[in-house]
C-alpha positions in Angstrom: 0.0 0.0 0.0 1.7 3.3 -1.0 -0.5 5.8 1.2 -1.2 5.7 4.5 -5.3 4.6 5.5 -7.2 8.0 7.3 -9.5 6.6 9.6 -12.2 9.7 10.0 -14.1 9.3 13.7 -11.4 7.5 15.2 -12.1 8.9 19.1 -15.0 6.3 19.9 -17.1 3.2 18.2 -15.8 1.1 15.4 -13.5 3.8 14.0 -11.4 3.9 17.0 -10.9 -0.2 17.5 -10.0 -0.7 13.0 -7.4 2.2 13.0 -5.7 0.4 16.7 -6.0 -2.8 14.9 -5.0 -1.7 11.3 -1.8 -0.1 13.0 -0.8 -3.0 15.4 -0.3 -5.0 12.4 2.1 -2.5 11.2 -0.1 -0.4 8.6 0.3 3.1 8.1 -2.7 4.6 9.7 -4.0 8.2 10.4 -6.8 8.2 13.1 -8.3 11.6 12.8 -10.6 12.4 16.0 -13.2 15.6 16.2 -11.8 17.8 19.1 -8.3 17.6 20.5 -8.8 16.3 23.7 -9.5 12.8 22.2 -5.9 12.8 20.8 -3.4 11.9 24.1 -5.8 9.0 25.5 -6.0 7.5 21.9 -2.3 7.6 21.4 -1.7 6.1 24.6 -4.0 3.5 24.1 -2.4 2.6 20.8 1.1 2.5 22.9 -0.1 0.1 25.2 -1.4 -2.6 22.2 2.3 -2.1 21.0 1.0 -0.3 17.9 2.2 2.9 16.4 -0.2 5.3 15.6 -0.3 8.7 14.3 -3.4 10.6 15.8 -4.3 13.8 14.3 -7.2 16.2 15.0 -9.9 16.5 11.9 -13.6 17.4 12.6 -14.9 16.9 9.1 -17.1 20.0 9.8 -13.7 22.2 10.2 -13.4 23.4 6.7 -9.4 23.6 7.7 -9.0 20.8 9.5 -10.3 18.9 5.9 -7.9 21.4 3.8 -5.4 20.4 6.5 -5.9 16.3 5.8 -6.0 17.3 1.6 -2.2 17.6 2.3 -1.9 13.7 4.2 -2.3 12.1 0.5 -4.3 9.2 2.4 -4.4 6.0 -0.3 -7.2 5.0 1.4 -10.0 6.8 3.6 -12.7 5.3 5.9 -15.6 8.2 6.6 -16.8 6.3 9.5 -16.9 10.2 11.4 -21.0 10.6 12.5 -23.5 11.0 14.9 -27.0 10.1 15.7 -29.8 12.2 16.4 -33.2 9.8 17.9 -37.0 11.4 17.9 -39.7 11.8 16.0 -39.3 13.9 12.8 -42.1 16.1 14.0 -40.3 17.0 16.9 -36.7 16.8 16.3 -35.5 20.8 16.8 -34.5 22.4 13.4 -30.7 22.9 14.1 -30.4 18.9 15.6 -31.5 18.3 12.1 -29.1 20.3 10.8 -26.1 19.5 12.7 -27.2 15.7 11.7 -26.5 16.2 8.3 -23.8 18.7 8.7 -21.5 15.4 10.1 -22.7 12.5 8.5 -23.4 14.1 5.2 -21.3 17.4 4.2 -18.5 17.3 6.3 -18.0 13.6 4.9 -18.3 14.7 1.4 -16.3 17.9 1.4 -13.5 15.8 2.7 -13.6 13.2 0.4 -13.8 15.4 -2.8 -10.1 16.8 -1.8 -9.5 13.5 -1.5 -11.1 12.2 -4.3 -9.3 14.7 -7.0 -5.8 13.7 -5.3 -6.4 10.0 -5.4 -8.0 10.7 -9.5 -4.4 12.0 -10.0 -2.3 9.4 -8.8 -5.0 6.7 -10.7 -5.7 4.8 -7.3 -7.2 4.8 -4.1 -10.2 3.4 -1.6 -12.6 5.5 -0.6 -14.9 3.4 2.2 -17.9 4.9 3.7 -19.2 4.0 7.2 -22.8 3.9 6.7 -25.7 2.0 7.9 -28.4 -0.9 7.2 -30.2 2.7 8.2 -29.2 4.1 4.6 -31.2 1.5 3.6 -34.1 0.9 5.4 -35.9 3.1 8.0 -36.8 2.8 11.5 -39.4 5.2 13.9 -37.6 7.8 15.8 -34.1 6.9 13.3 -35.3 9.1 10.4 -33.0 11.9 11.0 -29.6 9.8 10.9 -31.8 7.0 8.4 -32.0 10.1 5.8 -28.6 10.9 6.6 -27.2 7.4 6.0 -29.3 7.6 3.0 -27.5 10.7 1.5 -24.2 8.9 2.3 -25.3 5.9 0.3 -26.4 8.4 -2.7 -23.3 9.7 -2.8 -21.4 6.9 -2.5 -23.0 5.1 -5.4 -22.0 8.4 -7.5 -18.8 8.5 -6.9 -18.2 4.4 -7.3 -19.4 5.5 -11.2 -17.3 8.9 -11.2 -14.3 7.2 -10.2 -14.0 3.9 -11.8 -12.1 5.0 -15.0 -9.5 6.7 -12.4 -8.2 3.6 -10.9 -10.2 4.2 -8.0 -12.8 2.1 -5.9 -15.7 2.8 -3.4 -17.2 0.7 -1.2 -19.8 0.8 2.1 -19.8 -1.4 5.4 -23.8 -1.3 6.5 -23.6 -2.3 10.6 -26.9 -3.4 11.6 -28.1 -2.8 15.6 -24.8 -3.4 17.4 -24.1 -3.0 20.7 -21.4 0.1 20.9 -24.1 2.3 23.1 -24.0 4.2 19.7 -27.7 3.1 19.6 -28.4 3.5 23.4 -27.3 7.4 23.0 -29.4 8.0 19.9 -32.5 7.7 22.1 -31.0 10.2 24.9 -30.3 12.9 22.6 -34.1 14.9 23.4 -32.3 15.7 27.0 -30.0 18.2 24.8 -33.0 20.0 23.4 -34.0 23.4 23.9 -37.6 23.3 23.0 -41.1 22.9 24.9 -41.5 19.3 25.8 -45.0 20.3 26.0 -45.2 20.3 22.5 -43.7 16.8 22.0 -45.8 14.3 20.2 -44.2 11.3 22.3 -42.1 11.5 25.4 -38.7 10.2 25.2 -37.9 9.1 28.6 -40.4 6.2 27.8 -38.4 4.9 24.4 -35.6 3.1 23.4 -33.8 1.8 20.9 -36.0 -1.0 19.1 -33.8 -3.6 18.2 -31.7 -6.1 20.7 -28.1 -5.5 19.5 -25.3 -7.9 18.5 -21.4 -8.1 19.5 -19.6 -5.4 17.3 -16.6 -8.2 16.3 -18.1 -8.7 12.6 -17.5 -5.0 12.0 -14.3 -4.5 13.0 -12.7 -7.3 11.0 -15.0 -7.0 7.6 -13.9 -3.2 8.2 -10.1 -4.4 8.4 -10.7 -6.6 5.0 -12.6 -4.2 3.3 -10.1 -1.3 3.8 -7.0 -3.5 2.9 -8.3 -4.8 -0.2 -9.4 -8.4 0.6 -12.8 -7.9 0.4 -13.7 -6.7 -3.2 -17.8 -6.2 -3.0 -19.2 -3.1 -3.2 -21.6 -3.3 0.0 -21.1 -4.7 3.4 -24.8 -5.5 5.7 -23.7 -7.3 8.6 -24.3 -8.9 10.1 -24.3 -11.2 7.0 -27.7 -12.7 8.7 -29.4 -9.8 8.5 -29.0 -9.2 5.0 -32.0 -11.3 3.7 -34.4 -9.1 5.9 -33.0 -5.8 4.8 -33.7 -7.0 1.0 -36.8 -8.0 1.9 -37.6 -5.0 4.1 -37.0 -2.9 0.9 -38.5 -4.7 -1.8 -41.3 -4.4 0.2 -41.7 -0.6 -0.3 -43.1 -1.3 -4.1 -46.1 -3.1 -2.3 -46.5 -0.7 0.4 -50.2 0.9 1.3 -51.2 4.1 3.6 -51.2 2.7 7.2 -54.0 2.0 9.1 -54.0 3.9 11.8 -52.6 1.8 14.0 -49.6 1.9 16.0 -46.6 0.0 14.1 -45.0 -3.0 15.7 -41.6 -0.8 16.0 -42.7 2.5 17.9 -44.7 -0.4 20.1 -41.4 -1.9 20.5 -39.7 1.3 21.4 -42.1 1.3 24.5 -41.2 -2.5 25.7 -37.3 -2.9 24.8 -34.9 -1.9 27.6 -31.6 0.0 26.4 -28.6 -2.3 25.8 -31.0 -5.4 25.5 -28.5 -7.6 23.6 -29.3 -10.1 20.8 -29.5 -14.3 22.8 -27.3 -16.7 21.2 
């Protein structure tokens, strides 16, 4: 591999645990975490798996922190940066919807494009993008980060077409519900808002995430494959098991009627589940 692999998100979650493996078994790896206090524990953490690791600061919303990365001349980049913003769409405040899309979506994007042009010029690359069985299917209460993950999927299957004929490839990994508290915290999110809970349709203290959740392992070492060029398919839903319902799930918008007035199965579920309920072997 000529470059080195920039790991975007690397502070927490999934990001975080590739970029440590990646560099323990001796790649070249940039981890680039959103605000500088992440930087010191995550390079001591990398010195005590015996891996060397170069940690820099890039919030993909920083327009020069992204200018800054341009220069790196990463062969490969995983935008696994993002956040997750849980409630109803009704009631979600305007600038949590914003700020939503602002990380997953254009910060993402703006980076890659100076990216992008860098890696069309030297006629190869990876470009990988962290996005979600959520950017392909929808949940209640998920629509903010589902549309998000959408976006990231539209933009992904773009550039996989723009690129090709520059010796470069795009790929996603689609994680399903795993249990990282990534999930957990999506459905905390309302305590942050600054609007009238009176005015809620639902109240949050009541829900959860809807889904038990599975042992992240699967993602970490597809991500590993998928970044170093082992794994040469386009998209990732894991895990794997999952994968026949998400088709399904889909397909089965082209049948789809109005509901019935009824409460779905999901937002019921919401009610029931307890946070952190983990899938039973």
């Amino acid at each position: 591999m000529a470059g080195p692999i920039l790991i975007t998100g690397a502070g927490t979650g999934f990001g975080k645990e590739v970029a440590l493996r990646l560099a323990a078994a001796g790649h070249e790896v940039i981890a680039g975490v959103e605000i500088i206090a992440q930087v010191g524990p995550l390079r001591a953490e990398a010195r005590e798996r015996g891996a060397e690791l170069r940690v820099e600061k890039l919030d993909v919303t920083d327009p020069g922190d992204r200018e800054h990365a341009w220069s790196w001349e990463a062969e490969v980049l995983l935008n696994n940066a993002g956040v997750s913003e849980g409630g109803a769409t009704a009631d979600i405040p305007e600038e949590r919807l914003r700020r939503q899309f602002e990380v997953n979506v254009f910060g993402p994007v703006l980076l890659t494009r100076g990216i992008a042009r860098r890696m069309a010029a030297r006629r190869s690359g990876r470009i990988v993008f962290m996005s979600s069985v959520a950017g392909l299917t929808t949940d209640p209460f998920t629509g903010a980060y589902s549309a998000s993950k959408h976006a990231v999927e539209a933009f992904a299957d773009a550039l996989d077409q723009e690129l090709a004929e520059f010796g470069v490839t795009v790929a996603t990994i689609n994680p399903g519900p795993f249990l990282t508290g990534f999930n957990d915290t999506m459905f905390e999110t309302w305590k942050e808002w600054r609007d009238d809970p009176a005015e809620r349709l639902f109240d949050y203290a009541g829900l959860a995430f809807p889904h038990e959740q599975y042992d992240p392992e699967p993602v970490y070492e597809r991500t590993v494959r998928v970044l170093l060029g082992e794994d040469d398919r386009y998209r990732h839903v894991l895990p794997e098991e999952m994968a026949a319902q998400v088709r399904e799930q889909a397909d089965g918008q082209w049948e789809r009627r109005l509901n019935d007035g009824r409460r779905p199965a999901l937002v019921q579920k919401a009610y029931e589940i307890r946070p952190g309920t983990a899938v039973q072997s």
